[in-house]
mmCIF file as Biopython writes it, N, C-alpha, C and O atoms, coordinates in Angstrom:
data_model
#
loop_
_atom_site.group_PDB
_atom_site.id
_atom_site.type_symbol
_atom_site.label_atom_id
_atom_site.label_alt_id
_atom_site.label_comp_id
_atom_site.label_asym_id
_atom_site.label_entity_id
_atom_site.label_seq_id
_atom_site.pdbx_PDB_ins_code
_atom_site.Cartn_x
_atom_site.Cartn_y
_atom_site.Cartn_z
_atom_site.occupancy
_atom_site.B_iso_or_equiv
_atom_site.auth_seq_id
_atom_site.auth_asym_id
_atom_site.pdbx_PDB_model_num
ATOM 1   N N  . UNK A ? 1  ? -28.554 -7.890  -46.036 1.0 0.0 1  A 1 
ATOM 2   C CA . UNK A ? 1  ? -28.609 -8.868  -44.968 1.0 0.0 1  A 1 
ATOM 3   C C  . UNK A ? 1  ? -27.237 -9.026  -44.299 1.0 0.0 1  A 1 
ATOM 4   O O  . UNK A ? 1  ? -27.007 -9.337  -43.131 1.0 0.0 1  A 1 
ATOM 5   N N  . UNK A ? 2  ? -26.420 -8.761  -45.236 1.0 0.0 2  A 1 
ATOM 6   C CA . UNK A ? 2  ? -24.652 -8.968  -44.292 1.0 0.0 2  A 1 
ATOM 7   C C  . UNK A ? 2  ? -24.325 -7.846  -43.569 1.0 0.0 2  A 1 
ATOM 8   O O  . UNK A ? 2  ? -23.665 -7.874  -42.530 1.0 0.0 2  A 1 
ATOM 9   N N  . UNK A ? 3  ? -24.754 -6.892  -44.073 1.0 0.0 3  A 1 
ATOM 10  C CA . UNK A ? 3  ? -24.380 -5.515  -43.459 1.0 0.0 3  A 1 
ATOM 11  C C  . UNK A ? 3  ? -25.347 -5.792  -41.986 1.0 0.0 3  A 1 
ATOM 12  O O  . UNK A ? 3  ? -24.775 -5.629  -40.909 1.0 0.0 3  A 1 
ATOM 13  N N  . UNK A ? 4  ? -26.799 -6.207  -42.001 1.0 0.0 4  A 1 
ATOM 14  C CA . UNK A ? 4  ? -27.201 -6.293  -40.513 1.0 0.0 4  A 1 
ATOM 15  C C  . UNK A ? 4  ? -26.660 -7.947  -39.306 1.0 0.0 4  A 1 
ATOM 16  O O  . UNK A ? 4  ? -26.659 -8.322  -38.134 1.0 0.0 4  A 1 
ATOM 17  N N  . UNK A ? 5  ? -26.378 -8.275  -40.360 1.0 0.0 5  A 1 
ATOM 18  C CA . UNK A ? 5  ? -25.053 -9.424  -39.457 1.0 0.0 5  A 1 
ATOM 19  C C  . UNK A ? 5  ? -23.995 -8.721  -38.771 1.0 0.0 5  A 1 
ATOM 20  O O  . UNK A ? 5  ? -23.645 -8.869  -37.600 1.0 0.0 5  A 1 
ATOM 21  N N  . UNK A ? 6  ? -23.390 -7.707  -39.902 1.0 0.0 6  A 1 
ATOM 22  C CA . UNK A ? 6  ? -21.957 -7.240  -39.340 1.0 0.0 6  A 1 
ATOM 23  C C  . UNK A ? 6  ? -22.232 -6.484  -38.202 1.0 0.0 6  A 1 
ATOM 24  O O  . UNK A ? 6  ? -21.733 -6.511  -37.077 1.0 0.0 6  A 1 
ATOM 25  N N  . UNK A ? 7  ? -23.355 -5.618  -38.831 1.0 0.0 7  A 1 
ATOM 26  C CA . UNK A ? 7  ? -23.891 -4.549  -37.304 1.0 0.0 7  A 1 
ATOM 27  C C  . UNK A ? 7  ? -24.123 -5.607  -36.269 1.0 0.0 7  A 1 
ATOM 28  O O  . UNK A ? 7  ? -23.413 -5.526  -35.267 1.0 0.0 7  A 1 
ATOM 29  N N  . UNK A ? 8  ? -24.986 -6.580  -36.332 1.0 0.0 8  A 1 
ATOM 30  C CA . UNK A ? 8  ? -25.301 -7.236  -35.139 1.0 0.0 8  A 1 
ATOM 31  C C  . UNK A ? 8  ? -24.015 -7.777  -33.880 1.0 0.0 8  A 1 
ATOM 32  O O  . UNK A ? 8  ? -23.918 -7.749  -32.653 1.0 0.0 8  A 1 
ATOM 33  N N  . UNK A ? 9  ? -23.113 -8.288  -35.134 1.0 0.0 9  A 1 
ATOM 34  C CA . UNK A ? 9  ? -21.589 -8.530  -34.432 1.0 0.0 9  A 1 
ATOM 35  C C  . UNK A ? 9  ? -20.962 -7.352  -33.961 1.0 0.0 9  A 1 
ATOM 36  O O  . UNK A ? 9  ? -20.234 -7.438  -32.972 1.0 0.0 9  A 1 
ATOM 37  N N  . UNK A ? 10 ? -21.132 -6.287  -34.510 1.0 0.0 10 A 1 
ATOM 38  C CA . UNK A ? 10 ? -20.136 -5.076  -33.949 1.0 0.0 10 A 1 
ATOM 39  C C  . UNK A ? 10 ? -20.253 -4.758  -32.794 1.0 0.0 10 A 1 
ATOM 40  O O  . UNK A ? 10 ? -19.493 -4.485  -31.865 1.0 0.0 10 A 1 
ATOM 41  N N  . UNK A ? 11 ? -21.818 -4.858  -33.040 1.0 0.0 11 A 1 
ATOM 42  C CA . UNK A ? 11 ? -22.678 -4.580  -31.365 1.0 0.0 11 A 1 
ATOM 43  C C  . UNK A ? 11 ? -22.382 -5.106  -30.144 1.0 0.0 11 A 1 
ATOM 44  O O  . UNK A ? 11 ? -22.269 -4.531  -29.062 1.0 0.0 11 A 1 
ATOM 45  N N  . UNK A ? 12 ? -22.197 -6.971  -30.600 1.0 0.0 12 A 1 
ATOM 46  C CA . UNK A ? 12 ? -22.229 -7.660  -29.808 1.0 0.0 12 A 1 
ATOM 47  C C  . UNK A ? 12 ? -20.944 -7.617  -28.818 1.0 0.0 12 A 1 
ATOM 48  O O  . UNK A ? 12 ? -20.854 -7.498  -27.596 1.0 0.0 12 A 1 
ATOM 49  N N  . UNK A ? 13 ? -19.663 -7.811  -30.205 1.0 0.0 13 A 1 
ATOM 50  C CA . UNK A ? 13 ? -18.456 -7.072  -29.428 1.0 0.0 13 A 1 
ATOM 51  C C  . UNK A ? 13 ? -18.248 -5.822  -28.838 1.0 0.0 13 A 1 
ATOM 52  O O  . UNK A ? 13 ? -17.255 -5.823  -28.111 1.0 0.0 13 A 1 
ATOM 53  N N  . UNK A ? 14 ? -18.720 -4.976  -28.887 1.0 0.0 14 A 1 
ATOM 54  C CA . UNK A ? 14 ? -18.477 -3.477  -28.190 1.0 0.0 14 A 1 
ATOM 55  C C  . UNK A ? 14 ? -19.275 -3.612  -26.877 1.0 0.0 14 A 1 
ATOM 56  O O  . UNK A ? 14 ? -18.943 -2.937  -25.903 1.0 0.0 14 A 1 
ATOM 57  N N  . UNK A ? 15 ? -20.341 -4.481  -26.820 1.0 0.0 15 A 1 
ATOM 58  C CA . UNK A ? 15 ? -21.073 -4.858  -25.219 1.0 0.0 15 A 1 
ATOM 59  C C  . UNK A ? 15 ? -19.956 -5.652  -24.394 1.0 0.0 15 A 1 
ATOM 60  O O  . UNK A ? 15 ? -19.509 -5.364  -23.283 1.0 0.0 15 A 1 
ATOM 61  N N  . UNK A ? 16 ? -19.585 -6.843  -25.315 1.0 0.0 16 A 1 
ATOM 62  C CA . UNK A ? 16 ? -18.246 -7.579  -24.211 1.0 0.0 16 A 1 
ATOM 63  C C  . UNK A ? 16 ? -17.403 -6.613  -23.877 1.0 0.0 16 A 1 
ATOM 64  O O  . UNK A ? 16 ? -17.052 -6.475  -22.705 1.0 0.0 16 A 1 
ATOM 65  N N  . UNK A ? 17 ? -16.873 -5.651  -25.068 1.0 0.0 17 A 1 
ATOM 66  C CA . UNK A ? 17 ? -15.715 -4.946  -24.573 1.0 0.0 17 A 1 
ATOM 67  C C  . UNK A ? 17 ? -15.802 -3.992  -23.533 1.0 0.0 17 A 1 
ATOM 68  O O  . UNK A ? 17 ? -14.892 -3.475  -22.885 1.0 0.0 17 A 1 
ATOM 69  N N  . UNK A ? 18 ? -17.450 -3.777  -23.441 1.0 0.0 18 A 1 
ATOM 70  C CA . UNK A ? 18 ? -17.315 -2.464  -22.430 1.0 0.0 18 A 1 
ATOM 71  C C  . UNK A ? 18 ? -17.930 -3.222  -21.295 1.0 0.0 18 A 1 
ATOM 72  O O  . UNK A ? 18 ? -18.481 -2.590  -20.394 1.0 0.0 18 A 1 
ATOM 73  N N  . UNK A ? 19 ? -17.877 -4.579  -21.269 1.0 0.0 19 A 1 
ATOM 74  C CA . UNK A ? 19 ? -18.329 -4.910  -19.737 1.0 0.0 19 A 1 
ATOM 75  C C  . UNK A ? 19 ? -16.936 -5.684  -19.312 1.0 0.0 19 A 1 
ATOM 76  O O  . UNK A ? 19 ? -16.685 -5.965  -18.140 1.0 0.0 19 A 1 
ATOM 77  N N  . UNK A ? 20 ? -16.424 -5.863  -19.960 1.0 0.0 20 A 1 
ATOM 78  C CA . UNK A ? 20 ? -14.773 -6.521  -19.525 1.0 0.0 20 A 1 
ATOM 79  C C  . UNK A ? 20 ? -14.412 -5.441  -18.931 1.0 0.0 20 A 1 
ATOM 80  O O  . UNK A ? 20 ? -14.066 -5.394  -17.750 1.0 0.0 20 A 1 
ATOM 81  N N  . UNK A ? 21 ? -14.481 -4.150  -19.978 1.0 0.0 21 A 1 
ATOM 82  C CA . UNK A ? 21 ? -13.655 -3.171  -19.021 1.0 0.0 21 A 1 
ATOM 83  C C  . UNK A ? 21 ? -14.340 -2.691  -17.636 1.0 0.0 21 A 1 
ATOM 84  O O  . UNK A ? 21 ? -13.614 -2.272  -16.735 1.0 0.0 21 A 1 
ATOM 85  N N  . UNK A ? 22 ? -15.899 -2.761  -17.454 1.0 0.0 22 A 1 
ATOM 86  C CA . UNK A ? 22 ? -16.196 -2.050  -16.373 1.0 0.0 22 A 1 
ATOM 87  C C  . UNK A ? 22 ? -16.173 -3.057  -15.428 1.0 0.0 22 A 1 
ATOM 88  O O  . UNK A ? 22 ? -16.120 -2.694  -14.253 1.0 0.0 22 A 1 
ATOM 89  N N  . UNK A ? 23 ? -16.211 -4.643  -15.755 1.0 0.0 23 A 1 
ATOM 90  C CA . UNK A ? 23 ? -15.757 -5.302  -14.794 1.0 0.0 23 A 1 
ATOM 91  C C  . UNK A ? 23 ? -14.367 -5.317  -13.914 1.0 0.0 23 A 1 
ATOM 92  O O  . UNK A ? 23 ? -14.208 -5.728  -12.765 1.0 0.0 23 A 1 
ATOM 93  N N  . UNK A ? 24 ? -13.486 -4.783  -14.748 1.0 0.0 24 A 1 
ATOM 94  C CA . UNK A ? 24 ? -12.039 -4.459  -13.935 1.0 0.0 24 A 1 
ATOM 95  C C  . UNK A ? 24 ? -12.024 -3.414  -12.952 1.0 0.0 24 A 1 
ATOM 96  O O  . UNK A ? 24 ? -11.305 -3.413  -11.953 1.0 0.0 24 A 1 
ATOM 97  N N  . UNK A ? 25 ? -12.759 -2.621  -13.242 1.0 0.0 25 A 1 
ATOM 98  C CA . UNK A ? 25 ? -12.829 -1.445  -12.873 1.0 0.0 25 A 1 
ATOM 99  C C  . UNK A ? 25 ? -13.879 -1.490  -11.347 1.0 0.0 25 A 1 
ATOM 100 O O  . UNK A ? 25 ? -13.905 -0.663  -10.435 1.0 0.0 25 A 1 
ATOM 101 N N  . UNK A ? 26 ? -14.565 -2.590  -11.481 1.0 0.0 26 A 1 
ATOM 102 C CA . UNK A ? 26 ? -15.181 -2.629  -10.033 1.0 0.0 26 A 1 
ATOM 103 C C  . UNK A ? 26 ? -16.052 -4.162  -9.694  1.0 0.0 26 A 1 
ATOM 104 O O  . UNK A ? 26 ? -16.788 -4.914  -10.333 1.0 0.0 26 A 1 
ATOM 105 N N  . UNK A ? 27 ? -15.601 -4.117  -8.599  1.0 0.0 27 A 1 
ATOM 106 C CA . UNK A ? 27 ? -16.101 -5.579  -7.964  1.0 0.0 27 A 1 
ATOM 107 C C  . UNK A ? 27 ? -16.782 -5.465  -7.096  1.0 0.0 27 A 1 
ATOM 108 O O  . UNK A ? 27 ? -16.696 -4.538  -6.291  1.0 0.0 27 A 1 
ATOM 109 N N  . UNK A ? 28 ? -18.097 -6.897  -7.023  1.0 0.0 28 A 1 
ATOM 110 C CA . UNK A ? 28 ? -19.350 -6.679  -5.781  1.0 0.0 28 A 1 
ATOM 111 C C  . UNK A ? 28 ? -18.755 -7.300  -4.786  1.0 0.0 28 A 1 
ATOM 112 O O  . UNK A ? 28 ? -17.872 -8.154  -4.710  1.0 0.0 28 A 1 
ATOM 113 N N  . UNK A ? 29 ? -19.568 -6.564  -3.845  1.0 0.0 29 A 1 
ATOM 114 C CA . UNK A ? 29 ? -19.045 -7.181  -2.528  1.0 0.0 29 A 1 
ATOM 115 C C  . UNK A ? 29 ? -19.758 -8.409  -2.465  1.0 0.0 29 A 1 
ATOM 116 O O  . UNK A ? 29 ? -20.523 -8.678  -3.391  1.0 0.0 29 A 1 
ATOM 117 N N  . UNK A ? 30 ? -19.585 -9.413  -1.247  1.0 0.0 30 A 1 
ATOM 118 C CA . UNK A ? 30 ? -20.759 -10.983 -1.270  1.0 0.0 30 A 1 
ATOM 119 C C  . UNK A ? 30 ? -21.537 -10.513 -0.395  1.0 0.0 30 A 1 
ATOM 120 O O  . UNK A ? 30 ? -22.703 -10.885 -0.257  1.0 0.0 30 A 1 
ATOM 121 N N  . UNK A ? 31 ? -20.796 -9.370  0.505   1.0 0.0 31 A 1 
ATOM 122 C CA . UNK A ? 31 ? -22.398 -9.281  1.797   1.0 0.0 31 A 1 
ATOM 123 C C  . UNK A ? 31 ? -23.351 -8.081  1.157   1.0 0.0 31 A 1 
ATOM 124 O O  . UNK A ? 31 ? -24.512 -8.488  1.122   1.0 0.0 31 A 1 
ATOM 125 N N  . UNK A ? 32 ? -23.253 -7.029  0.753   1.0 0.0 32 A 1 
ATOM 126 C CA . UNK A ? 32 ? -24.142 -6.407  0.004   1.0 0.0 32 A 1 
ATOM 127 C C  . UNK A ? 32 ? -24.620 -6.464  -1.417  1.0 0.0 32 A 1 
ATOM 128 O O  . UNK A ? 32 ? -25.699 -6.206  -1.950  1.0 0.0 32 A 1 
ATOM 129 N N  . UNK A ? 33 ? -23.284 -6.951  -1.919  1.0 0.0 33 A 1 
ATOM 130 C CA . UNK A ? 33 ? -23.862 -6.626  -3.528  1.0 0.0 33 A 1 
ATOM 131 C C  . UNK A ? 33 ? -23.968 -6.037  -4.862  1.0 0.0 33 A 1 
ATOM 132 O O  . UNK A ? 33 ? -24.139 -6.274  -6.058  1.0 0.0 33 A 1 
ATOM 133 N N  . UNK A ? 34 ? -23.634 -4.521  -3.378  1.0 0.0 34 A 1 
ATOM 134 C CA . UNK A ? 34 ? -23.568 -3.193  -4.164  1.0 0.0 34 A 1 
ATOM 135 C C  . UNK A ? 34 ? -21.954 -3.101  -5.130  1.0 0.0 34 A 1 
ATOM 136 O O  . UNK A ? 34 ? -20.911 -3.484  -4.600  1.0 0.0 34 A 1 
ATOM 137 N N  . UNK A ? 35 ? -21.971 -2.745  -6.052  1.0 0.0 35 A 1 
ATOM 138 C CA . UNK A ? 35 ? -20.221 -2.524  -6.725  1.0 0.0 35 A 1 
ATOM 139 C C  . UNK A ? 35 ? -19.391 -1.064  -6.167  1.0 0.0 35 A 1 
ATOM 140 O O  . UNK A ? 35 ? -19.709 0.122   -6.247  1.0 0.0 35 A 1 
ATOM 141 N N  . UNK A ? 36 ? -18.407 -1.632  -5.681  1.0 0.0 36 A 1 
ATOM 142 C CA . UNK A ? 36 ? -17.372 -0.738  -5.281  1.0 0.0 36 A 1 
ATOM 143 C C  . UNK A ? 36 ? -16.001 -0.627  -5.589  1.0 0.0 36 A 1 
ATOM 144 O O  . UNK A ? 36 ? -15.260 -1.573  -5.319  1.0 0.0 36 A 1 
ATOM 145 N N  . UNK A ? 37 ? -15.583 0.337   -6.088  1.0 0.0 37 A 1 
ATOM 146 C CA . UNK A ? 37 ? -14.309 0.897   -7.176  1.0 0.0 37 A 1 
ATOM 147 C C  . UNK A ? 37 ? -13.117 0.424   -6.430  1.0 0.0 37 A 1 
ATOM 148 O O  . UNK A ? 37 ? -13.059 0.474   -5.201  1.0 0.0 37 A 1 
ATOM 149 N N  . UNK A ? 38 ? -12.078 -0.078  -7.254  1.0 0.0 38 A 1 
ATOM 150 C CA . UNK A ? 38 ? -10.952 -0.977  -6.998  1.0 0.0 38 A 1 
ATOM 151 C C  . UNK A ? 38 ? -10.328 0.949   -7.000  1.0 0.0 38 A 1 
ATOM 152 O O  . UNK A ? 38 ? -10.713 1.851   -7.744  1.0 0.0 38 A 1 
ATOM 153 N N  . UNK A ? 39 ? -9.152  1.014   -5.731  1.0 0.0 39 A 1 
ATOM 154 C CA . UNK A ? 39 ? -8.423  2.132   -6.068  1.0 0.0 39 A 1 
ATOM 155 C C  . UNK A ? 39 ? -6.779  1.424   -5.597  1.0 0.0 39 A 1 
ATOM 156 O O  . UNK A ? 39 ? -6.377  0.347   -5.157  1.0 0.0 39 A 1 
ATOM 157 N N  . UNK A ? 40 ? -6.162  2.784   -6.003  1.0 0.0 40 A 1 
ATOM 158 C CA . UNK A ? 40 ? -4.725  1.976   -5.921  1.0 0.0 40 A 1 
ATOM 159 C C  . UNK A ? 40 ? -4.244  2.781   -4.583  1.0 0.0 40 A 1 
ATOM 160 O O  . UNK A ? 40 ? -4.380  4.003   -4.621  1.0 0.0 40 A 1 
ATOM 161 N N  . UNK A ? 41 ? -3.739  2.245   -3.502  1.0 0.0 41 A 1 
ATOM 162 C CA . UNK A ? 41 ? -2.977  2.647   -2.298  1.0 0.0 41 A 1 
ATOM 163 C C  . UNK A ? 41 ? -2.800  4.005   -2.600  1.0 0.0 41 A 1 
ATOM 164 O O  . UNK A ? 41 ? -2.559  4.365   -3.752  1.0 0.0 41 A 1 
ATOM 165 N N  . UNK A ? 42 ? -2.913  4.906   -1.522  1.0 0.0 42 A 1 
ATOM 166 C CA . UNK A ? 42 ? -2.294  6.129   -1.151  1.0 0.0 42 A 1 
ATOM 167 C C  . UNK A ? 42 ? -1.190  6.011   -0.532  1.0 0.0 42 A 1 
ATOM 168 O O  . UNK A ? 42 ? -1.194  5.020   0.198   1.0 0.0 42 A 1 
ATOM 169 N N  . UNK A ? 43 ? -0.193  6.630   -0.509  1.0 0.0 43 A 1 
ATOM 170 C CA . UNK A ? 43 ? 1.508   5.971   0.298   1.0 0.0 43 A 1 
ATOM 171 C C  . UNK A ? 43 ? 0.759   6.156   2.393   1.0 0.0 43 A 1 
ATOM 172 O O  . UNK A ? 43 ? 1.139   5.551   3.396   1.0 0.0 43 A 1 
ATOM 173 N N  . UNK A ? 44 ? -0.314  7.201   2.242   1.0 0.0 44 A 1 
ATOM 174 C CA . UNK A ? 44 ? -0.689  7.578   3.563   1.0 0.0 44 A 1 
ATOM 175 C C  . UNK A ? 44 ? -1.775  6.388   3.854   1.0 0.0 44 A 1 
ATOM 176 O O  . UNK A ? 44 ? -2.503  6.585   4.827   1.0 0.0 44 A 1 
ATOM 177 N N  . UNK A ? 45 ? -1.973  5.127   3.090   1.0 0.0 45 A 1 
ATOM 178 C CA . UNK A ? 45 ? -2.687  4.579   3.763   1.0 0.0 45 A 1 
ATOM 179 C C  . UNK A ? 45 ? -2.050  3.186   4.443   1.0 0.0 45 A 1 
ATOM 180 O O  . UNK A ? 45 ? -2.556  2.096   4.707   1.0 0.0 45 A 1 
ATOM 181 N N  . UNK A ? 46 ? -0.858  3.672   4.583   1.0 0.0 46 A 1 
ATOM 182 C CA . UNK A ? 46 ? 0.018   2.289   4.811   1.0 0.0 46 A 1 
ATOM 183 C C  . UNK A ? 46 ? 0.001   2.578   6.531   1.0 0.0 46 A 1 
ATOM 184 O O  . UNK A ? 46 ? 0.051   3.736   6.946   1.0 0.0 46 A 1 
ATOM 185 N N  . UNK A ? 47 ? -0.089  1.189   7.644   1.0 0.0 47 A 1 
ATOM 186 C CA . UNK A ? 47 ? -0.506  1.692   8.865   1.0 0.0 47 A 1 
ATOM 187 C C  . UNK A ? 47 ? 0.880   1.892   9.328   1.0 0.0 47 A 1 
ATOM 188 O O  . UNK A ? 47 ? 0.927   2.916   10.011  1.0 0.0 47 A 1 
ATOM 189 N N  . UNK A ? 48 ? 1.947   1.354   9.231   1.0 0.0 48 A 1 
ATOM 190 C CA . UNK A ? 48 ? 3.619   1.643   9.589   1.0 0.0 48 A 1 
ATOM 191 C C  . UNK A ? 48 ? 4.076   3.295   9.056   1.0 0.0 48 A 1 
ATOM 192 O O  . UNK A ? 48 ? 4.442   4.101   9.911   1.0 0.0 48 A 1 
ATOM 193 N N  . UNK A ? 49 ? 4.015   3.678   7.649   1.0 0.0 49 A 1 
ATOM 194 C CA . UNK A ? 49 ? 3.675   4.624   7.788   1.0 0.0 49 A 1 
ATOM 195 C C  . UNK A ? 49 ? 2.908   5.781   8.902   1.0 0.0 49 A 1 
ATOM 196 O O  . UNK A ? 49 ? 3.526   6.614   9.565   1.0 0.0 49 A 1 
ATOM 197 N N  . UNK A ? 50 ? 1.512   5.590   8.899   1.0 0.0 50 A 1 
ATOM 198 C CA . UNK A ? 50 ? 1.205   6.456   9.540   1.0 0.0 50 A 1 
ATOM 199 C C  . UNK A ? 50 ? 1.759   6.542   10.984  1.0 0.0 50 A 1 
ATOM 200 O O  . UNK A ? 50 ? 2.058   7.534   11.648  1.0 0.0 50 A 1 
ATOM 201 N N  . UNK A ? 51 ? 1.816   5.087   11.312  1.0 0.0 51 A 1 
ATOM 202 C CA . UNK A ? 51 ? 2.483   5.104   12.939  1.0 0.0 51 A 1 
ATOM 203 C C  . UNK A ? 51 ? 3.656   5.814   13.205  1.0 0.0 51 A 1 
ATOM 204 O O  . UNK A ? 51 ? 3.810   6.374   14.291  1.0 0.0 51 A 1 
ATOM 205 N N  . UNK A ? 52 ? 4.663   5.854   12.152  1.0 0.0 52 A 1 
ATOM 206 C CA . UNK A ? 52 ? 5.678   6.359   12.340  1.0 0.0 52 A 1 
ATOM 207 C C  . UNK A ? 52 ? 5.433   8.006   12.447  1.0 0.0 52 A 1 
ATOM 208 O O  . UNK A ? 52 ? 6.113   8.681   13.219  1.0 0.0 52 A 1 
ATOM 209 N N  . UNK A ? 53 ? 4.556   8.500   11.730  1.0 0.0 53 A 1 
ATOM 210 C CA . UNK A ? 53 ? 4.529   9.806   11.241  1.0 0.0 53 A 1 
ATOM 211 C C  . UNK A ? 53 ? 4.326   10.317  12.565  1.0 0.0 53 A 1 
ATOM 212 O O  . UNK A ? 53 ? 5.022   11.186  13.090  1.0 0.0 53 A 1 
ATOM 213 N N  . UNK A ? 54 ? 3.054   9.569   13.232  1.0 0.0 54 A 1 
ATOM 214 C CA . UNK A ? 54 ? 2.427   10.233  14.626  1.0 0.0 54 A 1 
ATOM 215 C C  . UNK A ? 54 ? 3.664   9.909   15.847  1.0 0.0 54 A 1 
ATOM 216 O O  . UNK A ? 54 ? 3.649   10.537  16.906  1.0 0.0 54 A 1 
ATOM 217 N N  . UNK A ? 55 ? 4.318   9.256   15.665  1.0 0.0 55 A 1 
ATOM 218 C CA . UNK A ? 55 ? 5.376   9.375   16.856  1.0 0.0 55 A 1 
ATOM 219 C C  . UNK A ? 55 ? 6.257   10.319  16.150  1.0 0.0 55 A 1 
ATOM 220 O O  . UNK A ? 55 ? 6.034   11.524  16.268  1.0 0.0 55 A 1 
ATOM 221 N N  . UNK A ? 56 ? 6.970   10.011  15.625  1.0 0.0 56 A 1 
ATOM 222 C CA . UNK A ? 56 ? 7.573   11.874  14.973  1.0 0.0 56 A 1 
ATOM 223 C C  . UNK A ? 56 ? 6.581   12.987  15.215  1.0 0.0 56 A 1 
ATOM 224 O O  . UNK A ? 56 ? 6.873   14.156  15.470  1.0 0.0 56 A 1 
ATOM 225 N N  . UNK A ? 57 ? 5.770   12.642  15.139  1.0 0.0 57 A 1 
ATOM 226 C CA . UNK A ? 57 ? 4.654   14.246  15.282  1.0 0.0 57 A 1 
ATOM 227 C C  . UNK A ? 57 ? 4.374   14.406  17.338  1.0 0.0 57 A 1 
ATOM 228 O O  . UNK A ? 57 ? 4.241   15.484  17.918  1.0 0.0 57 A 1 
ATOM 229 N N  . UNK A ? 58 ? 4.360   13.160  17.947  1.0 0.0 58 A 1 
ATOM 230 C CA . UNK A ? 58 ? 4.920   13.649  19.224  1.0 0.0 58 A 1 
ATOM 231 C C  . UNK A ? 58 ? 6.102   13.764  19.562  1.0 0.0 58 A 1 
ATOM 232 O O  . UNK A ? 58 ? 6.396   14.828  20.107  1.0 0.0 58 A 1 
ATOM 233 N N  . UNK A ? 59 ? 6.918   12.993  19.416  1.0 0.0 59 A 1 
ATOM 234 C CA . UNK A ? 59 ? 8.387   13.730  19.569  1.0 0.0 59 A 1 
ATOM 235 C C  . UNK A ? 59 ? 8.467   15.036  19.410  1.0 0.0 59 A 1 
ATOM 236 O O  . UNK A ? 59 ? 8.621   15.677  20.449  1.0 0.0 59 A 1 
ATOM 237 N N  . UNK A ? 60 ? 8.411   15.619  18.425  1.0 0.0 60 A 1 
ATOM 238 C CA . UNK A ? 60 ? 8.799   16.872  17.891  1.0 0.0 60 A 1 
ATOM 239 C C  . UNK A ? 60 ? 7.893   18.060  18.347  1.0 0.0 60 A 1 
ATOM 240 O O  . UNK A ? 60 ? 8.210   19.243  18.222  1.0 0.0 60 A 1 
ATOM 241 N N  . UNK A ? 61 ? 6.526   17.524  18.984  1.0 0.0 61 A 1 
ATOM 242 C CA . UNK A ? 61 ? 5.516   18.582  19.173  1.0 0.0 61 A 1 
ATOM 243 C C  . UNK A ? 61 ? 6.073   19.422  20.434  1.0 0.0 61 A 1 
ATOM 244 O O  . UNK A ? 61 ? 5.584   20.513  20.727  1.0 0.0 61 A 1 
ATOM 245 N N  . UNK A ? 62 ? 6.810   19.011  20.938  1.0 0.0 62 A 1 
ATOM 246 C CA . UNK A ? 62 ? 7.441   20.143  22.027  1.0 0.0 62 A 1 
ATOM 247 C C  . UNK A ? 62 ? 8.914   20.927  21.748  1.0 0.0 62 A 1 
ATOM 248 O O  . UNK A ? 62 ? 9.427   21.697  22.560  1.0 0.0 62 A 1 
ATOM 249 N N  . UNK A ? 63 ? 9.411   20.617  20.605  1.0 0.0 63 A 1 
ATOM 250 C CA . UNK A ? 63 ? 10.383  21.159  19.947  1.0 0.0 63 A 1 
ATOM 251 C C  . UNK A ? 63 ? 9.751   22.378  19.270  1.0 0.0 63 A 1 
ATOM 252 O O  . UNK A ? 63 ? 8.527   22.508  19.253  1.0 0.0 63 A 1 
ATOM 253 N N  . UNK A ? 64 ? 10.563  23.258  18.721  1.0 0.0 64 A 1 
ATOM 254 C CA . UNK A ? 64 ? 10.453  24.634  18.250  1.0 0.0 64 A 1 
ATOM 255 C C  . UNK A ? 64 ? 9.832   24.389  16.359  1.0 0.0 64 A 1 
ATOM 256 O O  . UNK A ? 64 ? 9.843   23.253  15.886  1.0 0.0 64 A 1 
ATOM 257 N N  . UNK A ? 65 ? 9.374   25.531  15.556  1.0 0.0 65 A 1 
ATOM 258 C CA . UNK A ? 65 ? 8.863   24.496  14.966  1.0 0.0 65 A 1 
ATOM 259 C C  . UNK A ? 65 ? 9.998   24.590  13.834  1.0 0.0 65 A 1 
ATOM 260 O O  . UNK A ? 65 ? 11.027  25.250  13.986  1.0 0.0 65 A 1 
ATOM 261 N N  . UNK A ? 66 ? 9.710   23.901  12.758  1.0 0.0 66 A 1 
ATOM 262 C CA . UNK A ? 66 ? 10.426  23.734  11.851  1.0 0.0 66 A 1 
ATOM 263 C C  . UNK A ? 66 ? 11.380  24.357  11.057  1.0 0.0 66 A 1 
ATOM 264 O O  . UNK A ? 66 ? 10.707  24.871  10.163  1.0 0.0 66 A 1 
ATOM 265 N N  . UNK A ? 67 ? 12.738  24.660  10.818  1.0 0.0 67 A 1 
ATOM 266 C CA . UNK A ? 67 ? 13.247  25.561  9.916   1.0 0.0 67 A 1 
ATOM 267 C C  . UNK A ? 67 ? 12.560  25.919  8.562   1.0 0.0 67 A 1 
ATOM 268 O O  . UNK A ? 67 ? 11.887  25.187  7.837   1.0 0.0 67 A 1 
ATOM 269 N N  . UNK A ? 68 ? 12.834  26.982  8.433   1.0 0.0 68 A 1 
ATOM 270 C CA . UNK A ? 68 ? 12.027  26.947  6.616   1.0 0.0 68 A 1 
ATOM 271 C C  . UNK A ? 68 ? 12.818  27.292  5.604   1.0 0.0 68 A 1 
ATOM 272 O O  . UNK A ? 68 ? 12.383  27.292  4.452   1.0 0.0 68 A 1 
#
């Protein structure tokens, strides 16, 4: 009878533990519902970044191209 207690507890904790973790791992939206994956920034998704890149990329587009 203790041994199906202990199982019952082992169980019970390894369900919290694996919904704690998949809760970090992704959050619902409020207007759909659906769960969508938390990711961490790309350095290219920063908009100053990219702005800068594309005016360097016209500036330079009539210049010769790059040394190598």
């Amino acid at each position: 009878m203790l041994v199906l207690v202990a199982l019952i507890g082992v169980l019970l904790v390894g369900l919290l533990v694996w919904k704690a973790i998949t809760a970090q791992r992704t959050e619902t939206t409020r207007e759909s519902g659906t769960p969508t994956v938390r990711r961490s920034p790309a350095p290219d998704d920063d908009p100053d970044f990219l702005r800068k890149l594309d005016e360097r990329f016209k500036r330079d587009e009539g210049d010769s191209p790059p040394p190598r």
